[in-house]
N, C-alpha and C positions, 0 to 999 in steps of 0.2 A: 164341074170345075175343069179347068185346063192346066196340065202343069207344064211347067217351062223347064228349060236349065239353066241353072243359075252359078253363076262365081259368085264364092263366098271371099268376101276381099279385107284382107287390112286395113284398117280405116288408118291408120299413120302410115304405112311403109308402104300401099296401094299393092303389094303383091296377093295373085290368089292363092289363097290355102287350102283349099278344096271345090267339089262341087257339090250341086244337091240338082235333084227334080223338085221344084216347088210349087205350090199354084199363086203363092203371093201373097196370101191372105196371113196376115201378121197376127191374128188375132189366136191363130192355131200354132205357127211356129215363127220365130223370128230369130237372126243371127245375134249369135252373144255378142255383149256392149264393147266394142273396138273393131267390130266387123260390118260391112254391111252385104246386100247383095245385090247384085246386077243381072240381069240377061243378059242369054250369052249369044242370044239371037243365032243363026247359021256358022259364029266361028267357030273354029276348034280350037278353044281356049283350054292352058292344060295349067294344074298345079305348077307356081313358080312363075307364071306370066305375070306382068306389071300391067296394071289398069290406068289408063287416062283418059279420064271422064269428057275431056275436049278434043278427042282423036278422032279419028276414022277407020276402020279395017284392024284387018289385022299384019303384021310385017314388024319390022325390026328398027322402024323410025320412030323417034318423039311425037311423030304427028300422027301416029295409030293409037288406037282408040286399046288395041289389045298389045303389045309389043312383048314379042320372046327374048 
């Protein structure tokens, strides 16, 4: 198994609340019902970042995928 890191994200508010190492596999752990989780692939995404699932990068604009 490979585990990744992941943002554990708000499903209403899109901010992350945490991180985890996961390998993905939901059958063994999944995020509680109002969250879900993302890769966080090479950025340095930190607790309090906003998530935009139609973004790119990371940086401080609407059109980042990670925005602080």
């Amino acid at each position: 198994m490979i585990e990744t890191n992941y943002a554990i994200i708000n499903s209403t508010t899109k901010i992350v609340t945490d991180v985890t190492i996961w390998d993905g596999n939901t059958s063994m752990w999944q995020p509680d019902s109002g969250f879900i989780c993302v890769g966080m692939g090479t950025n340095p995404v930190c607790i309090g970042n906003t998530y935009n699932s139609s973004g790119v990068g990371m940086g401080t604009s609407s059109a980042n995928k990670w925005i602080e």
